[in-house]
VOGU-3710 file (C-alpha; in Angstrom, 3 decimals, decimal comma):
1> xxxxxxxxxx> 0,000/0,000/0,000  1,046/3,804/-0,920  2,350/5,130/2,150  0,399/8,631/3,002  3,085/11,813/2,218  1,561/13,795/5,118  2,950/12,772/8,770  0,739/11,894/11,845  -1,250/14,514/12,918  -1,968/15,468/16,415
11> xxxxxxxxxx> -5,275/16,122/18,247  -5,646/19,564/18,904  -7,912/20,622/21,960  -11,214/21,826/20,834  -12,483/22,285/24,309  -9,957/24,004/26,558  -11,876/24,241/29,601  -13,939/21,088/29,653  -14,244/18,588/32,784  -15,111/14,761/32,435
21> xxxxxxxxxx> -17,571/13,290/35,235  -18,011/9,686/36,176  -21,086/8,841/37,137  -21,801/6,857/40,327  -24,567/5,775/42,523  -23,195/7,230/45,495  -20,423/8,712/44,709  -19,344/11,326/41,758  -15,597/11,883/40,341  -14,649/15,273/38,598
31> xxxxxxxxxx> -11,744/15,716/36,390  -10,573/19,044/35,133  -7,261/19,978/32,747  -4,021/19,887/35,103  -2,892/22,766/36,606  -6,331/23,883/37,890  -6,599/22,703/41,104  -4,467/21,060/43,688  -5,934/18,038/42,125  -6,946/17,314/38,716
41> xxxxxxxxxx> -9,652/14,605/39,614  -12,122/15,510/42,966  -14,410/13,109/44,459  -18,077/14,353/45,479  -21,100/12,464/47,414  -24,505/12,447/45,977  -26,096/14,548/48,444  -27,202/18,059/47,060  -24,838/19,894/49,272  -21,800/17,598/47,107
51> xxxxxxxxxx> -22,842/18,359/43,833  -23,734/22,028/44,839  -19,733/21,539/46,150  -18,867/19,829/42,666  -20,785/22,825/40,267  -18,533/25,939/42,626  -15,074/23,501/42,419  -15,665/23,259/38,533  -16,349/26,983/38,005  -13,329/28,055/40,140
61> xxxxxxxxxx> -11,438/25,842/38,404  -12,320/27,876/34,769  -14,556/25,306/32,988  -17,203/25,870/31,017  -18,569/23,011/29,604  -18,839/19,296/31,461  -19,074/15,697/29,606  -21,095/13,054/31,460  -22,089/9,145/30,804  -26,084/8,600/30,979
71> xxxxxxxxxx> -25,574/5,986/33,397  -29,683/4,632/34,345  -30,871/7,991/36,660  -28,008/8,927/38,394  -26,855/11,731/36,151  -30,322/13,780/36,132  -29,870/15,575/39,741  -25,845/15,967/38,462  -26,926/17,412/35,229  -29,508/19,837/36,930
81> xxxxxxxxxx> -27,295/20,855/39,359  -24,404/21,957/36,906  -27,147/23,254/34,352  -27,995/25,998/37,619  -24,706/26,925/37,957  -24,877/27,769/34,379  -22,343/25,000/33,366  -22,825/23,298/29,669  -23,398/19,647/30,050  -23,198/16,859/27,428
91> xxxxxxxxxx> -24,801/13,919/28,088  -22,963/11,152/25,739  -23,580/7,643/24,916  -21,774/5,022/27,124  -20,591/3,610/24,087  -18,449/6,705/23,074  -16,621/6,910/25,956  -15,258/3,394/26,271  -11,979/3,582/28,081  -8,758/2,086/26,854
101> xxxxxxxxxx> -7,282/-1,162/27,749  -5,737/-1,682/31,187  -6,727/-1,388/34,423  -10,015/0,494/34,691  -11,126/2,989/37,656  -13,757/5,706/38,436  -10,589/8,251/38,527  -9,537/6,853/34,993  -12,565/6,665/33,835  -13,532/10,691/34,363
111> xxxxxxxxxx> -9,883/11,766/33,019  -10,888/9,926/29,833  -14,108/11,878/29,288  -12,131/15,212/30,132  -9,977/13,994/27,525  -12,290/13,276/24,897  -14,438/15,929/25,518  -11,530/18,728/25,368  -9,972/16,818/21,904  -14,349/17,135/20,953
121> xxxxxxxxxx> -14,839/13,681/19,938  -18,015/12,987/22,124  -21,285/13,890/20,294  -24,204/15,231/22,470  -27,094/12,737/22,907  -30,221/13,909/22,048  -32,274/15,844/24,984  -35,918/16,972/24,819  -36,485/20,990/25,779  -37,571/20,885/29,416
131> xxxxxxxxxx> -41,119/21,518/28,341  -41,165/18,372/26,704  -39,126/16,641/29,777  -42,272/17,390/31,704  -44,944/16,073/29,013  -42,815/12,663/28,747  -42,210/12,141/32,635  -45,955/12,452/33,265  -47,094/10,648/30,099  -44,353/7,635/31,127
141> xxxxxxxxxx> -46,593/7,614/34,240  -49,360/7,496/32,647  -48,428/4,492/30,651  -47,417/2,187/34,144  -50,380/3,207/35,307  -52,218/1,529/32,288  -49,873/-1,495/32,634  -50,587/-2,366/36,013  -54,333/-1,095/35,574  -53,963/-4,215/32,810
151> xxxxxxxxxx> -52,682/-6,488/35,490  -55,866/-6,511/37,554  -57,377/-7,102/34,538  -55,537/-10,613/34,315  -55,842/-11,190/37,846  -59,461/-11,164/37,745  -59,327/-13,674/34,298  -57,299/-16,189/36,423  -59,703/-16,324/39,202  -62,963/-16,411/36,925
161> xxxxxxxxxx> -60,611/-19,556/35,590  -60,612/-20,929/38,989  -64,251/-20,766/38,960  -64,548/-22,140/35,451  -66,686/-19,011/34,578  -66,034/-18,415/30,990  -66,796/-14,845/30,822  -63,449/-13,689/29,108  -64,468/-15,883/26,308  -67,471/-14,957/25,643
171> xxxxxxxxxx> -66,817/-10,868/26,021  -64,041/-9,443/23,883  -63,405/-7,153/26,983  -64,294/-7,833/30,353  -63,162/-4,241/31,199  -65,804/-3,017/29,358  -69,670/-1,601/30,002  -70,977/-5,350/29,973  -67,947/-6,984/31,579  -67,769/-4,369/34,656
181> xxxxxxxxxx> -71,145/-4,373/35,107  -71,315/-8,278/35,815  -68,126/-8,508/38,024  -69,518/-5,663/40,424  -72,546/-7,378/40,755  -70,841/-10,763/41,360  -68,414/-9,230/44,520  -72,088/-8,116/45,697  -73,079/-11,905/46,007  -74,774/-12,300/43,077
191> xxxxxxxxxx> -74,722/-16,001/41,587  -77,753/-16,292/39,277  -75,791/-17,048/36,113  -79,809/-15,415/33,822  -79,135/-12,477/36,828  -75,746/-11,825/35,729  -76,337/-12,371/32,069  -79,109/-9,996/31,576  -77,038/-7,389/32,618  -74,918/-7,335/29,477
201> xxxxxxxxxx> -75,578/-4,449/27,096  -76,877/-5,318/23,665  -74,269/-4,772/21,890  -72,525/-8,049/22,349  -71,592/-10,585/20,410  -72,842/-13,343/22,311  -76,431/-14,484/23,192  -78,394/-14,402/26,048  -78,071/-18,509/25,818  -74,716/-18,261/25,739
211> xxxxxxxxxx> -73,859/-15,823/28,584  -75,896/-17,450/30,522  -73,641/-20,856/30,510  -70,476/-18,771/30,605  -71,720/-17,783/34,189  -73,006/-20,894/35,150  -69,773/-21,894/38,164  -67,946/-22,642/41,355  -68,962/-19,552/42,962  -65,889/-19,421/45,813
221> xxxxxxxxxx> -65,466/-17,468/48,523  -62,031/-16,621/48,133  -61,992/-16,152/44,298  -64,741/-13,575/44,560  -62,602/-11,920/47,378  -59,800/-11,648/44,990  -62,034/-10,678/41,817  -63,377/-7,622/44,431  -59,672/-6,826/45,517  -58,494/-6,493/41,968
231> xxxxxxxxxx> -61,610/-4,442/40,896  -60,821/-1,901/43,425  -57,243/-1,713/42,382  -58,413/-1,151/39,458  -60,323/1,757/40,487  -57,633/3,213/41,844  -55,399/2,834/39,110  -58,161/4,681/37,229  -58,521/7,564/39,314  -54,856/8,407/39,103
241> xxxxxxxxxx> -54,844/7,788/35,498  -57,313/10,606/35,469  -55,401/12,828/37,551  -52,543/12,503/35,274  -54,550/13,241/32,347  -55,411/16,517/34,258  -51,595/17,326/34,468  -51,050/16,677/30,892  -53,669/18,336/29,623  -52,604/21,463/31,914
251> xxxxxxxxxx> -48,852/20,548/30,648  -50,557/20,839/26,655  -52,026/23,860/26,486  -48,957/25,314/28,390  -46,881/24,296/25,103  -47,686/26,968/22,377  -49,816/26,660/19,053  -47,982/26,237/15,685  -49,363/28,208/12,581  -51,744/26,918/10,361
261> xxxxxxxxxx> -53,111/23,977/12,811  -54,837/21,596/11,286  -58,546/21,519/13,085  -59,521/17,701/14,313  -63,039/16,573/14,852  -63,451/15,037/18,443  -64,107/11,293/18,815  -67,933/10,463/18,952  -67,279/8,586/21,730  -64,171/7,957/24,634
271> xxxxxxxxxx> -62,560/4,699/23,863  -60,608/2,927/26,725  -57,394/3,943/28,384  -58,015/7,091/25,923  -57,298/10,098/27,920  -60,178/12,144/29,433  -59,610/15,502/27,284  -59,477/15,735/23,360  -56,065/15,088/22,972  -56,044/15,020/19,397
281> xxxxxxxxxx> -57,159/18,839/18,923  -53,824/19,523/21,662  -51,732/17,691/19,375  -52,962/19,354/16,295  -52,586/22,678/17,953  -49,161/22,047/18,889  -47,574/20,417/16,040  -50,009/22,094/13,184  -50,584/18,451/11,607  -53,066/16,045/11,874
291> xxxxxxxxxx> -50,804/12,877/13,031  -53,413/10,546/13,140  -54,320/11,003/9,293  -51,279/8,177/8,843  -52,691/4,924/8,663  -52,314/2,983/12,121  -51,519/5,957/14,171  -53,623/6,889/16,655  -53,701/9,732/19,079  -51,908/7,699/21,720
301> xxxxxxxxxx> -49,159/6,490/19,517  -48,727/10,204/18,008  -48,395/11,536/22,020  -46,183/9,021/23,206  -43,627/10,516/20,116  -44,169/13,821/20,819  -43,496/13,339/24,249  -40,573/11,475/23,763  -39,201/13,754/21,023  -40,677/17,058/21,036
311> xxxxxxxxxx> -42,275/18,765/17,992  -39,563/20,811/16,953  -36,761/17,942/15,385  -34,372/19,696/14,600  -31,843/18,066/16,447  -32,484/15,112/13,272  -30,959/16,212/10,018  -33,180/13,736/8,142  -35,612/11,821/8,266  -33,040/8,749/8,392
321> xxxxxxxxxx> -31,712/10,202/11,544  -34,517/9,906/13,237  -35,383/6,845/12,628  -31,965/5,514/13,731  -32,103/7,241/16,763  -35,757/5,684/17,610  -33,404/2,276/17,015  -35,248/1,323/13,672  -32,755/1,592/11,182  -30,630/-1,404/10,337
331> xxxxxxxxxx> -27,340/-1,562/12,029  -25,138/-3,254/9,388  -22,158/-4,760/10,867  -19,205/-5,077/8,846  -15,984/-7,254/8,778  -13,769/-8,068/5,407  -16,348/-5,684/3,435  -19,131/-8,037/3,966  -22,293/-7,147/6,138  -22,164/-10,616/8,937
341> xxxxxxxxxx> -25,715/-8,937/10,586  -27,921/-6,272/10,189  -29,921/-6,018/13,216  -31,453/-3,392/14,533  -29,358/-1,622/17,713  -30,948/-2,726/21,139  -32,586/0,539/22,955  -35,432/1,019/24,966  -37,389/3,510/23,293  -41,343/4,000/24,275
351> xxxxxxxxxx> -41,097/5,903/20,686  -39,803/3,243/19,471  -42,329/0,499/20,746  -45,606/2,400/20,206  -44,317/2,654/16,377  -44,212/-1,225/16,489  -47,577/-1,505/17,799  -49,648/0,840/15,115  -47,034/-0,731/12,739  -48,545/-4,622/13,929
361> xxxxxxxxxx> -51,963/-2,713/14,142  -52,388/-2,502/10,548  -51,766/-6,380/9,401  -55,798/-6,054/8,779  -55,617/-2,565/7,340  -57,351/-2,171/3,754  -55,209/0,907/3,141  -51,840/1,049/1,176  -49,574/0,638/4,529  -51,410/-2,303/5,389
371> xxxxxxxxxx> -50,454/-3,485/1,898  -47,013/-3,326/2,029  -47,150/-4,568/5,699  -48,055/-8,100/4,345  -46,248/-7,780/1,678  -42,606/-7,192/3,875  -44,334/-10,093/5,731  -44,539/-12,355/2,995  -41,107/-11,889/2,070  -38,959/-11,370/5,470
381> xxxxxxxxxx> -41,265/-12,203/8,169  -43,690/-11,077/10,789  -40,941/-9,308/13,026  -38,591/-7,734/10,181  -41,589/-6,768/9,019  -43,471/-4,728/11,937  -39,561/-3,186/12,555  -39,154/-2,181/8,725  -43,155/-0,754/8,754  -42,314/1,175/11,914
391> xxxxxxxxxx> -39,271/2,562/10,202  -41,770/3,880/7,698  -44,029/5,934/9,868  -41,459/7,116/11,788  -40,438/9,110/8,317  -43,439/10,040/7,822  -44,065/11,601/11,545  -40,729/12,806/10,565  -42,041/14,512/7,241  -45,214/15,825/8,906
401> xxxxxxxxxx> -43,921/17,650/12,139  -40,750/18,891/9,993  -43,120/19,917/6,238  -46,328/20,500/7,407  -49,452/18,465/6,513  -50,097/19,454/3,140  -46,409/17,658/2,329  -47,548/14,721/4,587  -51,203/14,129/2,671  -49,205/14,880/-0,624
411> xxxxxxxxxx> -46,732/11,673/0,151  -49,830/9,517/1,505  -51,359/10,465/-1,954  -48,366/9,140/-4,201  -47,760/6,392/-2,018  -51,512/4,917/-2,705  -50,799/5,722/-6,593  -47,856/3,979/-6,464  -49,339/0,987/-4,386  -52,390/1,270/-7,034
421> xxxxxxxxxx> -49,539/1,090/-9,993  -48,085/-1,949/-8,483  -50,852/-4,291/-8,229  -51,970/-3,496/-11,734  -48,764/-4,786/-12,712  -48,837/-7,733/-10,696  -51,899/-8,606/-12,198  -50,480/-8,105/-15,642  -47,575/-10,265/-15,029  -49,898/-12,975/-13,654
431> xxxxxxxxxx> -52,537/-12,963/-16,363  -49,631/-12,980/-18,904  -48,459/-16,271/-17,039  -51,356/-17,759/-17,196  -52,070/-17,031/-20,775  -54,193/-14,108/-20,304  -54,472/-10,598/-20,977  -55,910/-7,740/-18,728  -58,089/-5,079/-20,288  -59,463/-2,268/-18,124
441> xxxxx> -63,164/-2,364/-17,349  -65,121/0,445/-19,730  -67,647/2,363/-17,498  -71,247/2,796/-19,026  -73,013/5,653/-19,411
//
């Protein structure tokens, strides 16, 4: 190989008066350039008075901005605390700061952040504005509080098991209108199984023969004791869902209203676990686009990405950046130029898995994203599938927060063309196989 005519360079600082930070459960280390302090690397507790200690050592010391590792929660009070102060922080990946081979400490560990950070070779990690911080900490609350709402729900199928009363088999929902109704009146004692089933709603799909054997039991004390516990922790569960609907709804109309909104109709009627405001006409207001015009995304699905992301996404040069950041894109490894795997990077993104749901939502979809879901699922499988289809409306969130929703209606448009185009051809190639030729239909007058 051509040897290179220009010697080795060397790294020239980029940040003169940066500081590295390890991150610790209990306790903190702080390293700053030499010369700045009697020490170059400082140990502080956890305690508020420490890191209130830490932010006045780093500012005597000169620096200005401060690398840290996002290591689980630890680093939020740190980052706060510096933030104050009026000290720059940059969170970075744990993968960036990887130390070098050898013996590893805390103390080594900090004076190889300073170092990195000062030579600028760590990349900020992506942080919401503190508006948004808000939104996503109450609607991440919000979403355990569904989760373990859904719990009691499976508590209360085991023990209507136990009594072999097939109720969850016969209602779609036992959380519903119907399914409530009957459970409350079975924790008040009663057992008539034509009592129970007459207090079903008409709207099921069951008949009144048919509900009437699904309740026909074991009737046990201590079942019904647990179906009554879990039906009051359900309750509960509800009643601080709804209080954190109240804080999110405050936190919404707190965030202020883009230009040209796009106005949204509200739903004829509340569906479960939906919150209890018109969320839809918040999100509309705030992001001026109609999310939930894109084909398996609801209002839930377009919150949980706003929350997690913000509306402005800027941050994301492309829509192919943020995708990769939600941990959708493919991450090709290479080794002797050939690609030995391709899966996606491992990260724990509530963006990322509420994509996957509308994404799995529309396997029964009649519209052109439904399509092309079964399609990828023909050919690569369910999973690669739901991953590669929540890639795809991630870009389009992407294109709609970023162009506005005439842009966003204008790609849904050309993508149904397109999809139109391509089964047309399909058919041709088929017919032609089989000896056949298509000819398009001639209206009548």
């Amino acid at each position: 190989m051509k040897k290179s005519s220009r010697g080795t360079r060397a790294l020239s600082v980029v940040n003169p008066n940066a500081a590295g930070i390890d991150i610790g459960s209990e306790i903190h280390y702080a390293a700053i350039p030499d010369g700045r302090a009697a020490r170059p690397v400082e140990s502080f507790g956890c305690v508020t008075s420490e890191l209130e200690r830490m932010a006045e050592w780093l500012q005597r010391a000169g620096i200005e901005t401060v690398a840290m590792e996002s290591t689980g929660v630890y680093w939020i009070p740190v980052c706060a605390v510096l933030e104050d102060h009026g000290l720059d922080v940059v969170l970075v990946d744990p993968r960036q700061v990887k130390n070098v081979k050898g013996r590893k400490t805390d103390v080594q560990d900090s004076a190889w952040i300073q170092q990195l950070h000062a030579f600028g070779l760590l990349s900020a990690a992506f942080r919401p504005t503190p508006e948004i911080q808000v939104l996503r900490d109450y609607w991440r609350r919000r979403t355990h509080l569904v989760r373990d709402a859904a719990r009691e729900i499976q508590r209360i199928q085991k023990s209507l098991e136990q009594m072999n009363l097939q109720l969850h088999k016969v209602l779609s929902d036992i959380s519903g209108v119907s399914g409530l109704r009957i459970l409350r009146a079975m924790v008040r004692g009663v057992t008539d199984p034509g009592e129970l089933a007459a207090l079903a709603t008409s709207g099921i799909g069951a008949t009144s023969k048919e509900m009437t054997e699904a309740l026909r039991g074991h009737y046990r004390e201590q079942h019904v004791f647990a179906i009554d516990q879990a039906l009051k922790t359900y309750d509960f569960f509800h009643d601080r869902i709804r209080e954190c609907d109240r804080a999110i709804e405050a936190v919404m109309r707190r965030l202020p209203a883009k230009a040209g909104a796009t106005p949204v109709a509200p739903p004829a009627k509340r569906r479960k676990n939906q919150p209890h405001f018109h969320l839809g006409l918040e999100i509309a207001r705030v992001t001026g686009v109609d999310l939930t015009r894109i084909p398996g995304v609801s209002t839930l699905t377009a919150q949980t990405v706003i929350s997690e992301c913000g509306v402005d996404l800027a941050a994301f040069p492309t829509e192919h950046h943020f995708a990769s950041w939600l941990g959708l894109s493919p991450n090709n490894m290479k080794t002797g130029g050939r690609v030995f795997s391709s899966k996606t990077r491992l990260r724990p993104s509530p963006a990322a898995t509420g994509l996957r749901l509308a994404a799995q939502a529309l396997q029964r979809s009649k519209t052109p994203l439904g399509d092309r879901l079964r399609s990828l699922r023909a050919r690569m499988g369910a999973p690669k599938a739901i991953t590669a289809m929540a890639h795809l409306l991630a870009r389009l969130i992407y294109r709609g927060l970023t162009r506005g929703q005439t842009y966003l209606e204008n790609g849904l448009a050309a993508f149904a063309e397109q999809n139109q185009k391509n089964k047309v051809q399909a058919l041709q190639r088929r017919a032609a196989y089989l000896g056949y030729q298509l000819t398009p239909a001639i209206e009548r007058a």
